[in-house]
N, C-alpha and C positions, 0 to 999 in steps of 0.2 A: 457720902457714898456715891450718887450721882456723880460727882466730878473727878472721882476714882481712874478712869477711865483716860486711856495718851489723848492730848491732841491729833496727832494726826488718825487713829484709831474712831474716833468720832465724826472727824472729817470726810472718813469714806463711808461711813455709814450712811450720814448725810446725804453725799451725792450719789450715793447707789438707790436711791428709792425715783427718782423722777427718770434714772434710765429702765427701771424694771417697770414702769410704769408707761414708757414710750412703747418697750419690746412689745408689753402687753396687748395695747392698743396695737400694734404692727400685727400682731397674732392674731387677731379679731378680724384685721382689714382682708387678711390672708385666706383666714378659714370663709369670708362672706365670699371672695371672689372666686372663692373652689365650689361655694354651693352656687352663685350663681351657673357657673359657664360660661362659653366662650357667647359674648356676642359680637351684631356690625353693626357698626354705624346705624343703619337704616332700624334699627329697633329690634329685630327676630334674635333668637335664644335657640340655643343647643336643646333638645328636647320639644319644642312647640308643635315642630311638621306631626311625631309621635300624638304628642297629646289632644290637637286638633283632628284626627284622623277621621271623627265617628262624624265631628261636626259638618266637614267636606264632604263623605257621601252624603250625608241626607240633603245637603245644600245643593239639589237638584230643581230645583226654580228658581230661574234668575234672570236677566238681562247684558246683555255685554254688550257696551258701546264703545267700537274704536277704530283702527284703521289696518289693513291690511296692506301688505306687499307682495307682489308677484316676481319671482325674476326664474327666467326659463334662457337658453343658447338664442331663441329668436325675438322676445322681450322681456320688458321691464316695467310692470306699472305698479299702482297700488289704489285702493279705493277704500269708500266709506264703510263701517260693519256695524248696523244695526241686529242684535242678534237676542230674540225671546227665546229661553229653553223651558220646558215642561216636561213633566215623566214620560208623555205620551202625544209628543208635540212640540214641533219646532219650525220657528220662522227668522231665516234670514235676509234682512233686507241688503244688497251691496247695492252702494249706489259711486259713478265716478268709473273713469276708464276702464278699472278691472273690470267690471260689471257690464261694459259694453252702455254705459249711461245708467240705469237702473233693472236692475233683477231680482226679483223675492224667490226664494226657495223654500220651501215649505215642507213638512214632513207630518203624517198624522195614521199611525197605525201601518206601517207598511206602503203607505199610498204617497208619491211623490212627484210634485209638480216646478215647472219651473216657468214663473213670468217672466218675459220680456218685450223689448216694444216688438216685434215679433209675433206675440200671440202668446200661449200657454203650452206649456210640453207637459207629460210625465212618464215617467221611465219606473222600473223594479226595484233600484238605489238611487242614491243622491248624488254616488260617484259617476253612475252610467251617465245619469241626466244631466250632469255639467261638462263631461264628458260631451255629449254629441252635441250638445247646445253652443256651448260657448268655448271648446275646443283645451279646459285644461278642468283639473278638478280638485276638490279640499275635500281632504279624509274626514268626511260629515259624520259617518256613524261612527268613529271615534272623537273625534273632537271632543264633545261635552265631556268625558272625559279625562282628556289631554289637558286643557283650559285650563281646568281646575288642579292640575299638578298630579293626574290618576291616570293609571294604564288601564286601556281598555280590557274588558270582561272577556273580550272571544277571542282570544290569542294571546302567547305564549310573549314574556317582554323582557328586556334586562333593563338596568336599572342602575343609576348612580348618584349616588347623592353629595353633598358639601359638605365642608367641614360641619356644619350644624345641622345636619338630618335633613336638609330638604332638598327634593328634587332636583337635578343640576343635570342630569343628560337619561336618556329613555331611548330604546331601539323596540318598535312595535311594527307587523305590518310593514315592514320594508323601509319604513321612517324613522327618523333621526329627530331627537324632538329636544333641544337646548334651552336650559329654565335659564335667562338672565337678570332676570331684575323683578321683586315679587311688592303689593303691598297689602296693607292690615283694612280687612273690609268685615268691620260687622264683629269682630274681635277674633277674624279666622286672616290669614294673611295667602293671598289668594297672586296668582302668577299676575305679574304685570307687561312682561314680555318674555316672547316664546319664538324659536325660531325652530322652523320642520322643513327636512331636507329628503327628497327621495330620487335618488340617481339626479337628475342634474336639474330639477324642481325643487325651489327654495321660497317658502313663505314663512315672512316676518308679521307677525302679531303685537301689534302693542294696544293692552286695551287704556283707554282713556277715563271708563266708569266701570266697575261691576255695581250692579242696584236687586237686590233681594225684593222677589214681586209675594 
């Protein structure tokens, strides 16, 4: 009874099982790659910028070391950016050209001072005080913010993101603020360079460290 059955009738029997068996495995690879989502190279996933969201605000104390660039119609420089943030307190050291050689800015309750070899200023904002100090200025009360891939709280923003949900261009404040390059700090993936443009003032950010204090 067994051998009942044509040769060639058997034959396809045969080789039909290790291609329903290929298809299978093809179906499996297909369905993983749909629940994945699209990634890049550099490691980030469709959905992450979403589900990090809670972790990034509270992630309000931290450190950023790296380096700045200035470029304006009358120059071109760039300098070093040590920079502490706190809820209620900030210190930024620039040291190098931009900075005029070394300048700390410092922020604490409304109260704003600005060293340099010069002596000590302070001014109402951090914009006024860089302003008459050193003759240009960085959107300081947004920044901490911006940094971290967030539109500031006191004004109205738009807003564009990448193919995978994260940040990629921002209009706040009269500034233009371009997300290029981000990396994975702490298991949160945090902007690595940022470029902010306002009428014909162009500052390039690329930080070098973020360090959770």
């Amino acid at each position: 009874m067994l051998n009942t059955l044509p040769t060639f009738m058997r034959f396809t029997s045969t080789a039909r099982a290790p291609r329903l068996f290929l298809a299978s495995i093809a179906l499996l690879l297909l369905a993983g790659c749909a629940t994945q989502g699209p990634m890049e190279e550099g490691g980030r996933q469709a959905g992450q910028w979403e589900r990090q969201q809670a972790d990034i605000d509270a992630f309000d104390t931290w450190t950023l070391i790296g380096k700045a660039g200035l470029r304006t119609p009358q120059e071109n420089q760039s300098a070093n950016l040590d920079w502490s943030q706190h809820p209620h307190y900030f210190r930024m050291l620039i040291s190098g050209p931009f900075g005029g050689g070394r300048s700390v800015l410092e922020g604490r309750e409304g109260r704003f001072s600005l060293t340099t070899g010069d002596g000590r200023f302070e001014a109402e904002t951090p914009e006024a005080l860089m302003e008459e100090q050193l003759g240009w200025s960085l959107p300081v009360s947004a920044m901490p913010d911006w940094v971290r891939g967030l539109p500031g709280e006191h004004a109205s923003y738009q807003l564009e993101t990448d193919e995978l949900g994260f940040p990629q261009h921002m209009q706040q404040d009269g500034w233009e603020i371009d997300y290029r390059d981000w990396e994975e700090v702490e298991g949160m993936w945090l902007p690595r360079r940022l470029v902010m443009n306002y009428d014909d003032v162009r500052i390039t950010l690329v930080v070098n460290q973020w360090r959770s204090q």
